[in-house]
C-alpha positions, 0 to 999 in steps of 0.5 A, a space after each residue: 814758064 810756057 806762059 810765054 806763048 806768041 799771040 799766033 800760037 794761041 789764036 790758031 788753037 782757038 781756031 783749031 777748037 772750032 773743028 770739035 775733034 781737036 782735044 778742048 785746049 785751056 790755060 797751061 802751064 804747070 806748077 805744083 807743090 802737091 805730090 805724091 809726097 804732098 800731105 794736105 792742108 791739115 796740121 797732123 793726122 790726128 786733125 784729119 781723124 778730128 776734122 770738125 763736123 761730119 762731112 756732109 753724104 751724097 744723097 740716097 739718088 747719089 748713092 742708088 746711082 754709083 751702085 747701079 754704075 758697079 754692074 759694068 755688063 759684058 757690052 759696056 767692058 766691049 766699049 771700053 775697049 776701043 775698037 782697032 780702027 780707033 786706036 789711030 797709027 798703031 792699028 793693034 791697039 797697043 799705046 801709041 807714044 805721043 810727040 813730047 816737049 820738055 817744059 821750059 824756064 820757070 819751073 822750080 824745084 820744091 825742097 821737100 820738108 826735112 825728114 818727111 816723106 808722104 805716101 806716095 814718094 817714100 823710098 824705102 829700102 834699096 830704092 833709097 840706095 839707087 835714087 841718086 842715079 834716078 832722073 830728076 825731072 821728067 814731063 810727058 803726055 800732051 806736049 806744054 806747047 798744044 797745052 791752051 794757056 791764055 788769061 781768064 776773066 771771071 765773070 764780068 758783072 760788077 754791079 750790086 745784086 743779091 749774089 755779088 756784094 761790093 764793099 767799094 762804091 761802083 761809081 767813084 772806082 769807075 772813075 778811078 778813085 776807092 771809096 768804101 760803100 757804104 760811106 758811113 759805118 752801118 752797124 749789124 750784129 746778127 747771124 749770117 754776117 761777120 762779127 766785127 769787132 768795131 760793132 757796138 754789140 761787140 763787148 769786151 772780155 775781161 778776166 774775173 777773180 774766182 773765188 776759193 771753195 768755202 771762202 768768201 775771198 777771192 782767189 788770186 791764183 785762180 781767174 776766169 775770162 767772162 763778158 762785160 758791160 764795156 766796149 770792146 773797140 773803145 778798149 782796143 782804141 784806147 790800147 792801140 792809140 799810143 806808141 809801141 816801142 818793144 814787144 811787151 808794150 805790144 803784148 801788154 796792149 792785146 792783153 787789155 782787150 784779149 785777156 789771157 793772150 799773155 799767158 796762153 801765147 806771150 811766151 811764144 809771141 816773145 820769143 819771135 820779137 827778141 829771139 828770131 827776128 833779125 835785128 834789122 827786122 825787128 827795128 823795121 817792125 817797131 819803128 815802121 811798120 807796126 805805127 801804120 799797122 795800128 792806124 789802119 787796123 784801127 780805121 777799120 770803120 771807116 775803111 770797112 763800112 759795113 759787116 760783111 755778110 757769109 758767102 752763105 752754103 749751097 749757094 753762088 755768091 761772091 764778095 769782092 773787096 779793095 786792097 787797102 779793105 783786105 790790109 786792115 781786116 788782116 791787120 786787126 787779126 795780127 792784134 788779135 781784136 776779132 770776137 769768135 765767129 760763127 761755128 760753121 767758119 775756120 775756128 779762129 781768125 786772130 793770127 794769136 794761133 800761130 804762137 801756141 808753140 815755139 815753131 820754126 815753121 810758124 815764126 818763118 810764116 810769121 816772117 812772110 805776114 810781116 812782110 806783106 804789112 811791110 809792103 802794103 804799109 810802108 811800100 805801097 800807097 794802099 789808100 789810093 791803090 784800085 786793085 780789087 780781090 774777089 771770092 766766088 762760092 760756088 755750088 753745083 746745082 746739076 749733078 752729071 750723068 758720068 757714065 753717059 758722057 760721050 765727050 773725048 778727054 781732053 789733053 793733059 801735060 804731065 811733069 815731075 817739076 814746077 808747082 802750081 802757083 807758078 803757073 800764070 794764066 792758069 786756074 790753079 788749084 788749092 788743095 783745101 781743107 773743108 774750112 779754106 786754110 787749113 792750118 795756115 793760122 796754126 802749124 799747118 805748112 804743107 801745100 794750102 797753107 803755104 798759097 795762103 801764107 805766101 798770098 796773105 790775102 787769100 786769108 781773109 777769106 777765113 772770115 767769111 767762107 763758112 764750111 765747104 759742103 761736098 758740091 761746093 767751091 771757093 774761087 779767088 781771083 787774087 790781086 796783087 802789084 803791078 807792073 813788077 819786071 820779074 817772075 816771082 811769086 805772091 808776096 816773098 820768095 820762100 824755100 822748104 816745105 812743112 818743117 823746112 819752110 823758110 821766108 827768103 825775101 820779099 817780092 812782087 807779082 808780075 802778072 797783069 790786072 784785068 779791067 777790075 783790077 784784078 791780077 789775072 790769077 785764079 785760085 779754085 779751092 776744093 778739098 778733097 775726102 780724108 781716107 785715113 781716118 776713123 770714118 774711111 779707110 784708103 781702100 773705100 775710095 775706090 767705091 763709085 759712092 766716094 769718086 762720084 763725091 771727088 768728081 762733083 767736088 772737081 767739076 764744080 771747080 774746074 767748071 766756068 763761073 761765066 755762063 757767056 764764056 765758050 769753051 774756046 776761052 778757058 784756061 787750062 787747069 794747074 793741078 797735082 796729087 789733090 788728097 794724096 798726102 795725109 788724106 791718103 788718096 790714091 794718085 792714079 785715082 784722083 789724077 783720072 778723076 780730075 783728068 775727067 772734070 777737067 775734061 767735061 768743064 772743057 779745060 786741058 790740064 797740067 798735072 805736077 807730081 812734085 818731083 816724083 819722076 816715076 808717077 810722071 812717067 806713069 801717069 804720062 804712060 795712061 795719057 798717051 794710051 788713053 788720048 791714042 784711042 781716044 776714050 770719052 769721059 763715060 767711058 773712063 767711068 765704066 773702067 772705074 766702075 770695072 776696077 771696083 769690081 775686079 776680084 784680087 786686082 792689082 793696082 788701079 795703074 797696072 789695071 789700066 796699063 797691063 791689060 
């Protein structure tokens, strides 16, 4: 990976900044699991026709301002069209090919699923005839080397305020030791805060008998699950206190305060432990790691002392936690003890939802949950462990004025190879759903799923993230262990993607802590529009309505959360084929899109087609010609704004390439 750049390197490009003509250079490295061919975080299709409430329009300005940017004059297509003086060494204007270096070490490639091939990477017919002899990896634009790769510190306030709440005491993890804040349980059953199921507003639900029509007898057959007047935690205590030696005492145990698990996902559930599982897996779990996972889960008052409020919309505010807090929130979701929560957060918490069917993807990303407990609880000490996670929500407050923007386009790295999580130093991009995960707790495998599933951490987000908004973000800075000697990945290795997901092994991150703790990795969450469904149709997202929703949704997560950090400190951002997949986006299209918020965050990006050497190739082509002139980010703009009037036109790369 080109993380491993020397020292000198680096400081002469934080110098080179400074000269302002030099293209901003940011955090680089390239990885990605998002292609072409790479569907987004949605189960299925049909969830991207039924994507919960709408999404929320631009405003009516919004909306008057990207018409008024569709009436490109005869002066404004002049000034697209850079003039011969500017196009630098080949003074026809024609594309002048930049000087490329191939990525090195690191890069990885991703199996495809089995059977599944996305939009953009299908081969069909006699392409399917000749791939064999085609190239396997290609990289091209901005040589990785120019690319500015370096660690990012998000903001460095770590006090309470209004906007930044702390679940550990400030003072005690300043001297090195992890106490939760408050040091007593503080109970808060309202709107706007998480549900927890400690809470003694929290009541338990048991099933009821109903009574057969025009009989006063109960019917046995027929029952209903409603509230009672009982604790729901005391019934949890009671069930998770003694010893679970097999997967039916496990189930019966969840059955006592989550009536109907049984029925509606015992079989699955049973089917995992006795038939899927590994032997030595198995005897791990039951005789190892699930007493611990019952102690911590049932520490959650004393481990998370208070309820933690929403990361609310349309605001900045942030939440971060201890290690050994996220472990036993996510250990109380694997025993299915958290109430429904607010309509506006994903639709459920509890890992119960993975066993709704009898998956093979499911049960491998079962397997990588497992070893996370296996790791936080058997191999780590997490009660003294001082490696934070923190969430920022962010909002964009001022909208830029796309068309008026003069700032030059900043470098790019194109490359067929590698994925996103890979990409160290780097702000990697999540290709989210607009509730984060996805279907991580469901059937969903595809790229947001699979960060979530590998990084389990990143799922407790669920609990607290209620619906992105249209010009809204989550960042995480995701923790991890230190000191590991290996490059590796999240918490296990795995292979495959969708249906051919498999768990390999276990693993450790070697990526290093900032002063807070934190892993040195940053994790931006955006999720893009759904074209393929009721509401749009794919070709609608050429309209400038729906390119300035892209564009205020990539700013807004490639923009720096630091108000103190200069442009000449940001990392590069690791991005790919964000809504090309099941959304249906077109990759020229959001490539340029996020290639100009990139840009006007003042970051150098790195963009990977998930082994699809042909879009690399091209893409690298409109790189290389665009970075020749150079254009400006207004000026990319207008050319959009151009496409979308162009009567009978071709594709949008050709559009760009062959004229």
């Amino acid at each position: 990976m080109q993380t491993s750049m020397d020292a000198s390197v680096i400081s002469g490009k934080a110098k080179k900044r400074k000269s302002s003509e030099v293209e901003q250079n940011h955090l680089g490295t390239q990885t990605d699991e998002s292609t072409a061919s790479t569907p987004d975080s949605v189960d299925s299709l049909e969830d991207v026709a039924s994507f919960g409430p709408e999404r929320n329009t631009l405003s009516a300005t919004d909306e008057a301002e990207a018409m008024e940017c569709v009436s490109v004059s005869d002066t404004d297509v002049a000034s697209i069209n850079v003039c011969d003086d500017q196009a630098g060494p080949n003074s026809n204007g024609d594309d002048v090919e930049v000087e490329t270096e191939p990525p090195t070490g690191g890069l990885t490639k991703v199996e495809d699923a089995v059977g599944h091939i996305s939009d953009d990477a299908a081969i069909t017919g006699s392409d399917a005839a000749d791939s064999q002899s085609r190239p396997t990896d290609f990289s091209g634009g901005t040589p990785l080397s120019f690319i500015f790769a370096c660690p990012e510190v998000t903001p460095s306030d770590f006090s309470f305020s209004a906007t930044h709440r702390l679940l550990i005491d400030k003072t005690a993890f300043e001297q090195g030791v992890m106490i939760p804040h408050p040091n007593k349980f503080v109970d808060r059953w309202q709107p706007g805060y998480v549900r927890m199921p400690c809470s003694a507003s929290c009541r338990l639900r048991v099933k009821f008998a109903v009574k057969a029509e025009h009989s006063s007898k109960p019917d046995t057959h027929k029952s209903r699950v409603d509230f009672s007047t009982d604790s729901h935690w005391e019934r949890v205590t009671n069930s998770l206190s003694g010893e679970l030696f097999t997967v039916d005492d496990l189930i019966a145990a969840i059955e006592s305060y989550d009536p109907g698990f049984l029925d509606a996902f015992g079989k699955s559930f049973r089917s995992f432990f006795n038939n899927y599982l590994r032997c030595e897996e198995r005897a791990n779990f039951f005789s190892n790691t699930l007493p611990k996972l019952q102690k911590v889960a049932l520490g959650l008052p004393e481990i998370v002392t208070q309820p933690i409020k929403l990361l609310a919309q349309s605001s900045n505010e942030s939440i971060t936690l201890s290690k050994y807090q996220i472990a036993s929130l996510l250990a109380n979701c694997f025993l299915n003890t958290f109430p429904c929560q607010d309509k506006e957060l994903p639709r459920s918490q509890n890992f119960r939802t993975m066993f709704l069917a009898n998956r093979k993807s499911c049960f491998e990303k079962m397997r990588c949950l497992l070893n996370y407990f296996d790791r936080v609880l058997n191999k780590e000490d997490m009660s003294s462990n001082t490696c934070l996670v923190s969430f920022h929500r962010r909002c964009l407050k001022a909208r830029p004025q796309w068309e008026k923007i003069e700032k030059k386009l900043s470098r790019c790295h194109v490359s067929s190879q590698g994925r996103i999580e890979d990409q160290r130093r780097m702000l990697q991009v999540d290709f989210a759903n607009q509730f984060v995960g996805g279907g991580v707790l469901g059937q969903g495998c595809v790229q947001e799923e699979i960060r979530f599933i590998t990084h389990p951490e990143l799922i407790v987000s669920r609990l607290f993230t209620p619906r992105l908004l249209d010009d809204e973000c989550l960042i995480v800075q995701v923790s991890n262990v230190e000191n590991c000697p290996t490059e590796l990945r999240g918490y296990c290795n795995f292979r495959g993607y969708a249906e051919s997901f498999e768990f390999v092994s276990d693993y450790t991150d070697p990526t290093g802590c900032d002063r807070m703790g934190r892993k040195l990795v940053t994790v931006v969450a955006i999720d893009a529009t759904p074209f393929r469904s009721r509401e749009q149709k794919v070709e609608e997202q050429f309209k400038p309505y729906f390119c300035l929703r892209e564009l205020y949704k990539a700013y807004i997560g490639f923009k720096s959360p630091d108000l103190s950090t200069t442009e000449a400190e940001l990392t590069a951002v690791a991005t790919g084929n964000w809504g090309c997949g099941a959304f249906g986006g077109n990759t020229t299209l959001k490539f340029l899109l996020q290639w100009m918020a990139a840009s006007l965050a003042g970051r150098d990006m790195v963009y990977l087609t998930f082994n699809n050497p042909e879009l690399a190739e091209s893409l690298a082509k409109i790189v290389d010609y665009m970075l020749s002139k150079p254009y400006s980010v207004g000026q990319v703009w207008k050319l959009l704004c151009l496409y979308t009037k162009t009567p009978n036109k071709s594709s949008l790369m050709n559009f760009i390439l062959g004229s």
